[in-house]
C-alpha positions, 0 to 999 in steps of 0.5 A, spaced: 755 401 299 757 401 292 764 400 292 763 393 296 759 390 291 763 392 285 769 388 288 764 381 289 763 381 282 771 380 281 771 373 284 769 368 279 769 360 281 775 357 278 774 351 274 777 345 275 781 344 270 785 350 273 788 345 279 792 341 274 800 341 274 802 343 267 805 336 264 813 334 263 816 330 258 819 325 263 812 322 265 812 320 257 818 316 258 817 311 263 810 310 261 814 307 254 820 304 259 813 300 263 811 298 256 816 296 253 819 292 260 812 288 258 814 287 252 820 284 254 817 281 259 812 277 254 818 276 250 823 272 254 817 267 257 816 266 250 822 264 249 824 260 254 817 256 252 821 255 245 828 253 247 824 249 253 820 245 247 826 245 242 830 241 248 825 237 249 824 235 242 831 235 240 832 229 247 826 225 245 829 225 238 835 223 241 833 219 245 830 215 239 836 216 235 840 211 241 834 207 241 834 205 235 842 204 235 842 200 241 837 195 237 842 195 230 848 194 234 844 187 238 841 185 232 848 184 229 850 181 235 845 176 234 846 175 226 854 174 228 852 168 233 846 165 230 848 165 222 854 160 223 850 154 226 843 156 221 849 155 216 852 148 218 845 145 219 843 148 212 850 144 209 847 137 213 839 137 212 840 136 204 845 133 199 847 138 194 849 137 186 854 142 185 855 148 188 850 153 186 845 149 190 849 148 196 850 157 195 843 158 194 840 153 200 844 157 204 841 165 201 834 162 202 836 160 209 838 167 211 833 170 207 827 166 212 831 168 218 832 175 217 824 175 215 823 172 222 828 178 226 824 183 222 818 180 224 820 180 232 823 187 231 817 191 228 813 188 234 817 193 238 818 199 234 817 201 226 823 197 223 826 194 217 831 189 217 834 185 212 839 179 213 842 178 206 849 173 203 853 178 200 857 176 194 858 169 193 859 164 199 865 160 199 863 153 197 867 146 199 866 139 196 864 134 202 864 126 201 861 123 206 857 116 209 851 117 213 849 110 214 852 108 220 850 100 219 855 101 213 862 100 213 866 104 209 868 101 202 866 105 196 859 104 192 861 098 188 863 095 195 871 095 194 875 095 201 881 098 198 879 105 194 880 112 193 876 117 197 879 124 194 884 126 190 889 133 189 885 133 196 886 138 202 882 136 208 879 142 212 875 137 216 875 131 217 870 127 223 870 118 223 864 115 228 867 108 228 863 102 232 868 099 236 866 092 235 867 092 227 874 093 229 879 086 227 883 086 233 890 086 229 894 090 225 894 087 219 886 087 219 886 094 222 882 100 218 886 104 214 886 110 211 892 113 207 895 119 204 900 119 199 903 126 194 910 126 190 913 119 193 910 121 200 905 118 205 902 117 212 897 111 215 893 111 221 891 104 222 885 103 226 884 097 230 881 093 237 886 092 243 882 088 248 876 092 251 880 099 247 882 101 240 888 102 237 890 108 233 897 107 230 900 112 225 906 110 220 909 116 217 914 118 212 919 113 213 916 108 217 916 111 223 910 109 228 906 111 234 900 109 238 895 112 242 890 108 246 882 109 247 877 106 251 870 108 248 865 108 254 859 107 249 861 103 244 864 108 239 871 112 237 870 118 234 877 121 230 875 128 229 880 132 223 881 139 225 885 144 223 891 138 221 890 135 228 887 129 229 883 129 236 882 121 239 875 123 242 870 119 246 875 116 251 873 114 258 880 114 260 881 121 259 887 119 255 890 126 251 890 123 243 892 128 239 896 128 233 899 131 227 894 129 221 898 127 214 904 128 218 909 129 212 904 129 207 904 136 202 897 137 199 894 137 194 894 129 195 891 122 194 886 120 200 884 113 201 881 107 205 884 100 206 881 094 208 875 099 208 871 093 209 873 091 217 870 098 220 862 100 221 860 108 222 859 114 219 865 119 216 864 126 212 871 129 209 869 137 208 876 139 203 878 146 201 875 148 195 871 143 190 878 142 186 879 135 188 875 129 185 871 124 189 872 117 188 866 111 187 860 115 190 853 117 189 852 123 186 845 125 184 838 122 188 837 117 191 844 120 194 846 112 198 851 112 201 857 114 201 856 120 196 858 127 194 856 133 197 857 140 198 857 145 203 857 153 205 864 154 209 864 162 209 861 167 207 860 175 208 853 177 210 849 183 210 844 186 216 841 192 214 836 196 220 833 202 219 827 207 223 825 214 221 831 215 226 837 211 224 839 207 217 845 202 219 848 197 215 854 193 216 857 186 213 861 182 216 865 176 214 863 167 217 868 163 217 864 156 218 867 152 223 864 145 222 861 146 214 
């Protein structure tokens, strides 16, 4: 009996911490492997939010950027057709003393106008733009006759006179009513040009219902050419050293050399100035020549001296946060 409660006494309840397996150095390990792919995990998510947003930012900027220099490069064009026509009116809505008020009514004129493009563009999007005339323009001397119930003699009323001398025509244009004309050649309208023994007329008459243009050159050689003005007026037009018959029902091709023969600078003149009505404006290259009998100061009656703007370079300036852009570019005015 005794040796069988000894042996009971032996076996002590095991405690629970007796049942766990002894730790290994590899479960360490993938515990920091699972953390550390978390990490990157978080990382690379961040990331792709970072370069997403860096993309998006950097196409909206450019976006922008193209915007806005779609909006320059169609302002220039702009500025390239409209500046030509705002210069030619500048030159005929008022008569100028000398050529620094021709210049400057066209420098107020560009100034308006930019004002009002940059007023439309800054309604669309946060801009600035400027129109400018860069440098000094080019300024020609006109004379001209805007009285069309006039005839074409100077201002004393002389019928033979001298329009310009050490003159080049640039442009040249005569509105003539036909029903002034005299019907024949020794009383036709004349205008003659003559440098260093040289000299061309054309004479303009009426030949029954149309109107004669004839041209006596160098030597006495003549031609005609014939209109029939359907509404009572003939049109000489001057351009590029070319004379255009204009205002033709017929359809007739009239085109011939102007001063054929003649070299400028030469004298400019009229004959029997008294037998034609209508208006002209003689535009000469530079300011060089002298003007005959005509009005030079206020109250600028016809015929009068003038000048006008025919080429300049012009400055469009456009900028936004996105894009500075400026450029000049050089007009030649076709009719100044």
């Amino acid at each position: 009996m005794v040796s069988d409660h000894s042996a009971s006494d032996d076996r002590l309840p095991r405690r629970a911490s007796d049942d766990r397996l002894p730790r290994r150095a590899g479960d360490d390990r993938g515990q920091l492997i699972l953390v550390g792919a978390v990490v990157l995990a978080i990382a690379i998510v961040g990331l792709v939010v970072i370069l997403n947003t860096v993309l998006y930012t950097q196409n909206v900027t450019n976006r922008a950027a193209l915007d806005a220099t779609d909006d320059a490069a169609e302002i220039e064009r702009a500025v390239d057709g409209e500046v030509p026509p705002l210069v030619e009116r500048t030159n005929r809505n008022a008569t100028y003393g000398n050529e620094s008020a021709a210049a400057d009514a066209v420098n107020r004129t560009l100034a308006r106008y930019g004002a009002l493009v940059g007023t439309a563009v800054t309604n669309r999007r946060p801009a600035s733009v400027g129109v400018a005339v860069a440098g000094n323009p080019s300024v020609a001397l006109v004379v001209a006759d805007a009285n069309s119930s006039r005839n074409f003699t100077d201002r004393a009323g002389d019928p033979e006179w001298t329009v310009a001398d050490g003159a080049s025509v640039q442009r040249y244009r005569l509105r003539v009513d036909a029903d002034s004309l005299p019907s024949t050649d020794a009383d036709a309208f004349r205008v003659t040009v003559a440098a260093g023994g040289d000299d061309w007329t054309m004479r303009v008459h009426r030949n029954g219902s149309s109107v004669d243009v004839d041209r006596v050159g160098t030597g006495g050689a003549e031609s005609t050419c014939t209109a029939s003005p359907d509404d009572g007026t003939v049109e000489l037009d001057v351009d590029d050293g070319s004379v255009d018959v204009e205002g033709d029902s017929a359809g007739v091709d009239c085109t011939f050399a102007f001063a054929a023969g003649v070299d400028p600078p030469y004298e400019l003149g009229y004959a029997n100035a008294t037998n034609a009505t209508g208006t002209y404006r003689l535009v000469l290259d530079g300011t060089g020549a002298t003007a005959g009998d005509v009005a030079t100061a206020a109250p600028w009656e016809s015929p009068y001296r003038s000048y006008a703007v025919d080429a300049l370079a012009v400055t469009v300036t456009y900028a936004t946060p996105e894009l500075r852009y400026r450029t000049t570019t050089n007009h030649t005015i076709h009719d100044p």
